[in-house]
N, C-alpha and C positions, 0 to 999 in steps of 0.2 A: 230831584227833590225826594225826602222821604218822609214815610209815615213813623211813627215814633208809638211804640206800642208800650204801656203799661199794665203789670197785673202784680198784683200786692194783697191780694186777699187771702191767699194761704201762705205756709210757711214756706212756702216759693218763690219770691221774686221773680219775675219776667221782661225784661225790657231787652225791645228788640228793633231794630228800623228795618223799614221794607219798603223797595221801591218796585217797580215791576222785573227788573234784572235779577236782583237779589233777596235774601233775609240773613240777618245779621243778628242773633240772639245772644245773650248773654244770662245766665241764672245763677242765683247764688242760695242758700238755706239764710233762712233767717226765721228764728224761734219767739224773736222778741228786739230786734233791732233793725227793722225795716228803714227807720230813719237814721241810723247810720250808714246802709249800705246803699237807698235808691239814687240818690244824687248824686254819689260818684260812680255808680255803677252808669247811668245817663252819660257824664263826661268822660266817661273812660270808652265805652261804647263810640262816642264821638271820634275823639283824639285817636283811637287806633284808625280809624278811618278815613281819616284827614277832615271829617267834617264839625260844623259847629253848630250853635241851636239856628241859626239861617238857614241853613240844608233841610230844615223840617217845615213842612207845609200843610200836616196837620196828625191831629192827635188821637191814637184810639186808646182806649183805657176802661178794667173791667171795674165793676161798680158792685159785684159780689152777687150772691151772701158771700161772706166771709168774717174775715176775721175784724173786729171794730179797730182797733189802733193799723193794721196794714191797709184798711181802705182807706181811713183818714190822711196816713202819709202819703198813698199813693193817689188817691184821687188830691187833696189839697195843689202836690207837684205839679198833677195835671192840669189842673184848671187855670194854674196861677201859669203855668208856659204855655199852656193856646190865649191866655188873655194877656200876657205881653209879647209873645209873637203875633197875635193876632190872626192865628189859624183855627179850622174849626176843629170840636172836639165830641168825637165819639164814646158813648158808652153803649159795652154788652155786659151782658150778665155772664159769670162765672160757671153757670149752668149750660148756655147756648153755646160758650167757648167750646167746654168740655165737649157738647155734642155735635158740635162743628165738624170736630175736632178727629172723630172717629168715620172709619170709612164701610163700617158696614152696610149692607144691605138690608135691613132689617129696622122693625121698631125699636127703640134703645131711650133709655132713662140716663140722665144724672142725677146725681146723691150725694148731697154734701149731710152728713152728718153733725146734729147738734145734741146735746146732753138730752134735751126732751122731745126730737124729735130727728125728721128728717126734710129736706130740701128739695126737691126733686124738679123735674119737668121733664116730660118726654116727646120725642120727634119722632117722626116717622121716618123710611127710606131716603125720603126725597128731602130732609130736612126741615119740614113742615114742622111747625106744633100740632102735637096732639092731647099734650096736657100744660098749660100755662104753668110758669112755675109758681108752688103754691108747698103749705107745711103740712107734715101728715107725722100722726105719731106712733104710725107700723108701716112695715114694707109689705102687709098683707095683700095679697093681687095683683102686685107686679116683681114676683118670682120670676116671670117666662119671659119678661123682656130683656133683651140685653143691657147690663148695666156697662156703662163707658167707663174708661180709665180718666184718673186727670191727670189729660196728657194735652197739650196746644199746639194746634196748625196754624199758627201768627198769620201764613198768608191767609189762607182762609177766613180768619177770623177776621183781618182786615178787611179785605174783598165784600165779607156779606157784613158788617158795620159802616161801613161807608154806604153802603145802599141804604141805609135809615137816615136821616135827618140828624145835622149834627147839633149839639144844644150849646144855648149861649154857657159859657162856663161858671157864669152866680147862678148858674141853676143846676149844677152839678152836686146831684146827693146819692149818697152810699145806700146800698140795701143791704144793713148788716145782719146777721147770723141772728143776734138777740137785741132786743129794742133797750135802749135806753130811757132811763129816766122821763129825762125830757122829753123825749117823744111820747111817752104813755099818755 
C-alpha cells in the first residue's frame, strides 16, 4: 500500500507515492494551471506503476502558505480521495516541509515570501520548533540562521506527518499566503 503525497502550493507541483520500499515523485511547473495538470499527473503516476487509487491507504498533503488557487485545487483533490477512499488524510505546512526537508545541523528558517511581508518559522537541529510559523514584515534578526532551500524530502515529510493525527477531510483548510475576502 502507498501513501500518496500532494503539494500545490507554489509554482511546483509535487505528487508523489511512498511506501517503505520505495518513493516515486513526479513534478511539473505550473504558473497558473494547477488544475489541469494535478489529476493526471495522480493517474499517470498510478498507471506507470501498475497501481490504481486502491493501492493508496492514505493521504499526506501540504496545506501551505501558498499560493490561493494551487491550495484550493490541490487540497479540494485531497480531501475529496481520502473521503471516497476512506483513508486518512494528513496535513503539513509548506514551511515544516521545507525544513524537514534540509539536513543541516544547525538552527534554520523557512521563507516563503509575500508582497507585504514574509512567512517564516524556524527549527532547530533536532527538528523542533523554535519559532511557530507566524508573518513578519523584515528579515531583521534572522540574518545568522540558516535559511533552507525549497526543496522536499517526501519520505521525510511523510514519516514525521503521519506521526500527527490525521483530520476528517470536511475539515481540511488551506493556510493561504493572503486572506480572502471572506475570511476577513
Amino acid at each position: 500500500m502507498y501513501t500518496l503525497f500532494l503539494d500545490t502550493h507554489s509554482h511546483l507541483i509535487t505528487v508523489s507515492l511512498y511506501n517503505e520500499k520505495n518513493t516515486i515523485t513526479k513534478t511539473q511547473e505550473s504558473n497558473s494551471s494547477h488544475a489541469v495538470y494535478l489529476v493526471p499527473m495522480i493517474d499517470s503516476i498510478l498507471k506507470e506503476n501498475n497501481l490504481t487509487v486502491k493501492n493508496i491507504d492514505s493521504i499526506v498533503a501540504v496545506n501551505g502558505p501558498g499560493s490561493f488557487t494551487g491550495l484550493r485545487i490541490g487540497l479540494s483533490v485531497a480531501k475529496t480521495m481520502a473521503y471516497s477512499l476512506n483513508v486518512p488524510i494528513y496535513l503539513i505546512s509548506s514551511l515544516t516541509s521545507y525544513l524537514l526537508s534540509d539536513d543541516i545541523d544547525t538552527d534554520k528558517i523557512a521563507i516563503i515570501e509575500e508582497n507585504k511581508g514574509y512567512y517564516i518559522s524556524i527549527f532547530n537541529k533536532n527538528n523542533e520548533s523554535i519559532q511557530k510559523e507566524c508573518f513578519v514584515t523584515d528579515l531583521d534578526g534572522f540574518n545568522n540562521i540558516h535559511r533552507v532551500e525549497e526543496k522536499l524530502n517526501v519520505e521525510k515529510i511523510i514519516k514525521f506527518a503521519k506521526n500527527t493525527p490525521s483530520i476528517n477531510p470536511h475539515l481540511v483548510r488551506a493556510n493561504y499566503v493572503k486572506t480572502i475576502e471572506a475570511e476577513k
